[in-house]
C-alpha positions in Angstrom: 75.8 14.7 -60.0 74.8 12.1 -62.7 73.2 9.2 -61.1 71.2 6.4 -63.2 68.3 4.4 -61.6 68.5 0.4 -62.9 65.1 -1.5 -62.6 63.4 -3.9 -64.5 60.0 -2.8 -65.2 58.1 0.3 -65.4 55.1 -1.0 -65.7 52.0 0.3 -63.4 51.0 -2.8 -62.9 53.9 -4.2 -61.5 53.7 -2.6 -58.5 55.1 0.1 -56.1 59.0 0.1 -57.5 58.4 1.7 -60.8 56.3 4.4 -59.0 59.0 4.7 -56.4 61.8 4.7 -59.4 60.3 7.3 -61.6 59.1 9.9 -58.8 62.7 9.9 -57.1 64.3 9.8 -60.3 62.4 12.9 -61.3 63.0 14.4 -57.8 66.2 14.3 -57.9 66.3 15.9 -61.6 64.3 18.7 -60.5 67.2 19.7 -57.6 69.4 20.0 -61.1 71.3 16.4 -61.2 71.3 14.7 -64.8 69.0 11.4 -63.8 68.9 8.4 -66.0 66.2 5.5 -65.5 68.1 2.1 -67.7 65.0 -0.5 -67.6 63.5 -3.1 -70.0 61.1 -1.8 -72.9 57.6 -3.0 -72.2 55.7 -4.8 -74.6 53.3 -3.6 -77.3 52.5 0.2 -77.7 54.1 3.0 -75.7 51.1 5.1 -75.8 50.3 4.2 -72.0 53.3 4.2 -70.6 54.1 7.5 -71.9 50.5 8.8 -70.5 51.0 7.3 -67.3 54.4 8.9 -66.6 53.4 12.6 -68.6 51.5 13.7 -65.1 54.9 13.0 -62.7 55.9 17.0 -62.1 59.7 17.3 -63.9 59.9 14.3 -65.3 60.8 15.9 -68.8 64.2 15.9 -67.1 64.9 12.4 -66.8 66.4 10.3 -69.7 64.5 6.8 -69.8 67.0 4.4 -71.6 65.4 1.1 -72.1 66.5 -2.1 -73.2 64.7 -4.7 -75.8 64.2 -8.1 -73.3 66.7 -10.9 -74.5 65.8 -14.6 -74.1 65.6 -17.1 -71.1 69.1 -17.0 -70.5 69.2 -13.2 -70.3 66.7 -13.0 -67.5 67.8 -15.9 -65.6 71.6 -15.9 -66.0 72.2 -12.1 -67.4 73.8 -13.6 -70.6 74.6 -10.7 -72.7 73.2 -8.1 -70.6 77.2 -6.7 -69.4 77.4 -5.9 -73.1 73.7 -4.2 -73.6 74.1 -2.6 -70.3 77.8 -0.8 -69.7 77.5 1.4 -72.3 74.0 2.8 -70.3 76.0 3.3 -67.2 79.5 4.7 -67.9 80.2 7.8 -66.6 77.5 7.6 -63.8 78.6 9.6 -60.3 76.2 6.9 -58.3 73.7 3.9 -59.3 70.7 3.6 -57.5 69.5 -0.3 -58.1 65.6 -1.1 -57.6 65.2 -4.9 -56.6 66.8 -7.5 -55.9 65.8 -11.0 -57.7 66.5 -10.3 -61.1 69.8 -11.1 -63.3 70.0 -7.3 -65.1 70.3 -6.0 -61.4 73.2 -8.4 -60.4 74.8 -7.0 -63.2 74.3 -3.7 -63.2 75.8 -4.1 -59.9 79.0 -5.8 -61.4 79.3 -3.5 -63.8 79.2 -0.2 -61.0 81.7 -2.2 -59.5 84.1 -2.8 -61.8 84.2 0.9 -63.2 84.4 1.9 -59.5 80.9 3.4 -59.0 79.4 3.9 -55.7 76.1 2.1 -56.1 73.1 1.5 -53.6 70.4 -1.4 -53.6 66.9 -0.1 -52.7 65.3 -3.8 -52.0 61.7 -2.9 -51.8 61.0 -4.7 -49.1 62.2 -8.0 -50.8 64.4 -9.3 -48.3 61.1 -9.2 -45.6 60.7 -12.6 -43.7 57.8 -12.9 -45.2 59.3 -12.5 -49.0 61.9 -14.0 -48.3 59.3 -17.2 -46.8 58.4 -17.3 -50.7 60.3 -20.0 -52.8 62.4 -20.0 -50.0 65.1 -22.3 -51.0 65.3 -21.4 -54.5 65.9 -17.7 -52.9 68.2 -18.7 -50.4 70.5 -20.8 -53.2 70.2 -17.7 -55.4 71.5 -15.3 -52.7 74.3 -17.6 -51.9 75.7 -18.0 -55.5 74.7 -14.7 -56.6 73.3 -12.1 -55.3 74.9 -11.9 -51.4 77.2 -10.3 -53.8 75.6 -7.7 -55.0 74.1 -6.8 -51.8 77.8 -6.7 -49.5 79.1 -4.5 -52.9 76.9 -1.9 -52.3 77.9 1.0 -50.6 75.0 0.9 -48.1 71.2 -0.4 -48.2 68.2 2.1 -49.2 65.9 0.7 -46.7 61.9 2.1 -46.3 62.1 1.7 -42.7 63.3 0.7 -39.4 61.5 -3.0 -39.4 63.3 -3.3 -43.3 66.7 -2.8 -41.2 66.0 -6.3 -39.0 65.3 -9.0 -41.0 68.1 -7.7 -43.8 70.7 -8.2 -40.6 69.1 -11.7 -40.1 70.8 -13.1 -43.5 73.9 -12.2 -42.2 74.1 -8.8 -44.6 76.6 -6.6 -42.8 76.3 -3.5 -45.7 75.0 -0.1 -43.6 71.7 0.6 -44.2 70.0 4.3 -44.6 66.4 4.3 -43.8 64.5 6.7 -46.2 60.4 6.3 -46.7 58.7 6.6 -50.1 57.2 10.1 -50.6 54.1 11.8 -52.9 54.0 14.7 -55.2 52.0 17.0 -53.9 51.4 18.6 -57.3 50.1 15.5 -58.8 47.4 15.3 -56.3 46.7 19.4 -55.6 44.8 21.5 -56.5 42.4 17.7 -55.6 39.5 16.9 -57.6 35.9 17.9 -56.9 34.2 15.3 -54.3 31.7 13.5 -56.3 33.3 12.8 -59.7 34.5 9.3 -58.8 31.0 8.7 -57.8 29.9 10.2 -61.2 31.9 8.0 -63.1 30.6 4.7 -60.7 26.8 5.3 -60.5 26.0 2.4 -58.6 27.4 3.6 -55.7 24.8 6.3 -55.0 25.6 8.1 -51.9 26.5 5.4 -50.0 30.1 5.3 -47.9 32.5 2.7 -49.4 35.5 1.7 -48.3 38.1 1.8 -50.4 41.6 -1.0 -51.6 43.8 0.4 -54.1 46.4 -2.0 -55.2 47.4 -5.1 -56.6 45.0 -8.1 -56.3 48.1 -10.7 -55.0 47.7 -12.9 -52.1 50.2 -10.4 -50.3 47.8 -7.6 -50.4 45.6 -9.9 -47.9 42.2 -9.4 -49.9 41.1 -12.8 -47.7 41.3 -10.9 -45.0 39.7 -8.2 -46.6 36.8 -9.7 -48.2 35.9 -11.4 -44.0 36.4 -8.0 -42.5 33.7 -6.5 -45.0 31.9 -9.7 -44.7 31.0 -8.3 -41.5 30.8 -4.9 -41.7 28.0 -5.6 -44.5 26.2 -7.7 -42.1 26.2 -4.5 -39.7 25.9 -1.5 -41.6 23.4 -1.8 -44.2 24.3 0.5 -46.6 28.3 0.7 -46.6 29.8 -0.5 -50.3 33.6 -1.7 -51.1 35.4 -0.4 -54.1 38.7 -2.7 -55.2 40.6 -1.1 -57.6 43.7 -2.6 -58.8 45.0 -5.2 -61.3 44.4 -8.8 -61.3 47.6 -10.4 -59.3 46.3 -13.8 -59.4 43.4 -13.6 -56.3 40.7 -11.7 -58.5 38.6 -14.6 -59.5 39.3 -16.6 -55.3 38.2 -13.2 -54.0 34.9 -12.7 -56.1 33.8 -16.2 -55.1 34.6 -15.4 -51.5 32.4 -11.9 -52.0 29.4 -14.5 -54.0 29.3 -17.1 -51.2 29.1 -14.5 -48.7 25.7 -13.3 -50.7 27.5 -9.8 -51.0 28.6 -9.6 -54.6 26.1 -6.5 -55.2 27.9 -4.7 -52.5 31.6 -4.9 -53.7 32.8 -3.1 -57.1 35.4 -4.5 -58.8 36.5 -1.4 -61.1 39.8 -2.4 -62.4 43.3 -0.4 -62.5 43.1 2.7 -62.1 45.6 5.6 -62.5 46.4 9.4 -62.2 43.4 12.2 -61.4 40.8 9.0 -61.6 42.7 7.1 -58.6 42.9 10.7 -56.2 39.3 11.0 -57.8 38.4 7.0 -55.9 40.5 8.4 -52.9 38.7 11.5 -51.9 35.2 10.6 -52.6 36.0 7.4 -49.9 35.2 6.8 -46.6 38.5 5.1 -45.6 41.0 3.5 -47.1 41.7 -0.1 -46.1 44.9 -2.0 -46.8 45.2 -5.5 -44.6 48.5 -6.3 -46.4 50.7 -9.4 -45.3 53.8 -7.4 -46.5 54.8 -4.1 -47.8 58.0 -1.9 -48.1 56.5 1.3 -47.7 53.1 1.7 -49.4 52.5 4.6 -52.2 49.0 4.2 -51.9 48.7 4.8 -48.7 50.7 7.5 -48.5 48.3 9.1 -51.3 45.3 8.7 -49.4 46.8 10.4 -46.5 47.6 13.2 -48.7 44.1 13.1 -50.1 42.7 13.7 -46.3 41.1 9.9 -46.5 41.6 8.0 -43.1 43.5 4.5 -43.7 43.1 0.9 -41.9 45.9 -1.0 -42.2 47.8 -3.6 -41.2 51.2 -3.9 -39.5 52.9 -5.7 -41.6 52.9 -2.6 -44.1 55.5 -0.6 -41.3 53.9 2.7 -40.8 53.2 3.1 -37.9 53.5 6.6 -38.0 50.2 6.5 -38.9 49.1 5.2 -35.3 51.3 7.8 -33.6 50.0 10.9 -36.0 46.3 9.4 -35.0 45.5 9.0 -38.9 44.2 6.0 -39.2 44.5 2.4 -37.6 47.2 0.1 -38.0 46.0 -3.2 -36.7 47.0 -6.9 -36.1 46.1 -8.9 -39.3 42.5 -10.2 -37.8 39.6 -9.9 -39.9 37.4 -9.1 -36.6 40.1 -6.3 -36.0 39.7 -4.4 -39.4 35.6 -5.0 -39.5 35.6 -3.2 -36.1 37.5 0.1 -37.2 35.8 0.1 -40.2 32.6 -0.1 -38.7 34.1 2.6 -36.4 34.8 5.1 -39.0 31.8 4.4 -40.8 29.7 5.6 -37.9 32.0 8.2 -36.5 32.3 11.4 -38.6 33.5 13.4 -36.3 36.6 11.1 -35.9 36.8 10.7 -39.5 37.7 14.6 -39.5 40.1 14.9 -36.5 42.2 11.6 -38.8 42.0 13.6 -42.3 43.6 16.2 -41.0 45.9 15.0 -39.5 46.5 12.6 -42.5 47.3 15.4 -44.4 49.5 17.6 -41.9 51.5 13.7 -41.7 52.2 13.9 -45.4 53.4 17.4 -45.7 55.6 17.1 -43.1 57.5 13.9 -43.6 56.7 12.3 -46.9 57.2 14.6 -49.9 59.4 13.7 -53.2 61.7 16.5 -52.7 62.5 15.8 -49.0 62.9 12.3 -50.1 65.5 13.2 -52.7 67.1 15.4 -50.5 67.6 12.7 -47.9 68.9 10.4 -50.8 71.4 12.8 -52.4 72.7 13.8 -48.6 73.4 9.9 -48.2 75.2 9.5 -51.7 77.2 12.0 -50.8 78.4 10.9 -47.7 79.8 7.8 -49.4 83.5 7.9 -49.9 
């Protein structure tokens, strides 16, 4: 089967979708399908990019086509992008289409169409209530003279998971959706790095537990609540330490001040992005992982720190309850007094701590590996007339 992955970005930084993109893409080559990814060329040198992506097992066996950006009226209106993009997609067996706001996606979806290509639209969670509460009219006006389209085209609706299925019906989309979860490589995180080495690298932290956020510093990622919840663990536990790792989504500089006025600053570490072995390397050597996210699709990062054996505290709003149900963790109402208590609970509690890492890790093996991902997705394409 040759089946070609549109998104915009591949950049890191942008987010889970270009993880999600590349790892299934590469899945899906590795169970011998020719897999294409057609994105935009990111700025300036290649040299990360091409590191980032060399550690993804079988991705040799993915052809990355991208696209030099065109102007303003390229992004917003697609102008000229039927002509830079149909020669990228002829010939394709089935389209997978990552997103949902941007022009190049609206037309790769015309141009499926028009050549008679079964295509599907994985929305990444962007058709939540609460993304969809974001620039609200200018997303409804765009959906109604655009994209509504693209989404009732498609031949059904890659959804991360049952509460994606809701709030996609609310719009009054009537296109069948298939729910399948985001996975991990198991190879890119085993045989895992030696306990110790993130501390190694982040002297400060001595011996002391720390809990751990691993993502992008937006306002979705809730690092308000975050920075109240350890607020109050600090004021408890006297020697517990938070490590935020991530790049700057526009909250970095709100949340330091929050961390300064609550007289804590020496007790949270701000170490940046951070990527391949050095992020399992943060992962393992942590106490918990804590995300208290107002919205996700279906989080990478967490699903790597329950591979890693690391306990998680998150919210409900990131859909995995799973986690709850396999006892690995705590998924919690978004209340700062909530997440301070079960972190102060696994703090204090090692014993617990054990019983969730292992059953983190039996969770993960089970349920949420690349190549039962791809499996499920190239079971659904096929199904599609």
């Amino acid at each position: 089967m040759r089946i070609s992955h549109v998104i915009p970005s591949l950049d890191p930084a942008a987010g889970g979708p270009p993880m999600v993109a590349l790892r299934l893409a590469a899945a899906q080559a590795h169970l011998g399908h020719e897999v294409s990814i057609v994105s935009y060329e990111l700025p300036g040198d290649q040299t990360a990019f091409k590191k980032s992506i060399s550690s993804i097992p079988h991705m040799g066996r993915v052809t990355i086509q991208q696209m030099k950006p065109g102007g303003r009226l390229e992004a917003i209106l697609g102008h000229g992008l039927l002509r830079k993009m149909t020669p990228l997609l002829e010939r394709q067996d089935f389209i997978q289409i990552h997103g949902v706001w941007e022009a190049m996606l609206r037309i790769a979806a015309g141009i499926a169409y028009s050549q008679g290509t079964p295509y599907v639209v994985m929305p990444h969670g962007m058709l939540d209530r609460w993304s969809m509460s974001q620039k609200r009219i200018k997303k409804r006006i765009a959906m109604t003279l655009a994209y509504r389209k693209m989404l009732d085209r498609a031949a059904y609706l890659h959804a991360l998971n049952e509460d994606e299925v809701g709030p996609i019906k609310e719009l009054g989309i009537t296109t069948p959706s298939q729910i399948i979860p985001n996975g991990v490589f198991m190879e890119e995180i085993e045989p895992m790095p030696a306990p110790g080495a993130f501390r190694a690298k982040c002297p400060q932290l001595g011996d002391a537990p720390y809990i751990l956020f691993l993502s992008r510093l937006h306002y979705k990622k809730g690092l308000d609540y975050l920075a109240e919840a350890f607020t109050a663990v600090a004021a408890t536990h006297p020697h517990a330490q938070l490590v935020v790792a991530g790049p700057d989504g526009g909250v970095r500089q709100e949340f330091e001040q929050s961390i300064c006025n609550a007289g804590i600053s020496g007790r949270v570490h701000m170490v940046g992005p951070i990527y391949g072995s050095a992020k399992y390397e943060a992962i393992i050597d942590a106490t918990c992982f804590c995300l208290p996210s107002r919205q996700e699709g279906f989080s990478i990062a967490i699903t790597e720190s329950l591979a890693c054996g690391t306990p998680v505290v998150i919210s409900e709003a990131c859909h995995f309850p799973e986690v709850a149900q396999a006892q690995a963790g705590f998924v919690l109402p978004l209340e700062s007094k909530r997440f301070a208590q079960s972190l102060l609970t696994l703090l204090d509690d090692s014993d617990l701590r054990d019983t969730l890492s292992g059953n983190a890790r039996s969770l993960v093996r089970q349920r949420y590996t690349w190549p039962k991902i791809a499996e499920q997705t190239l079971a659904c394409y096929q199904q599609v007339d």
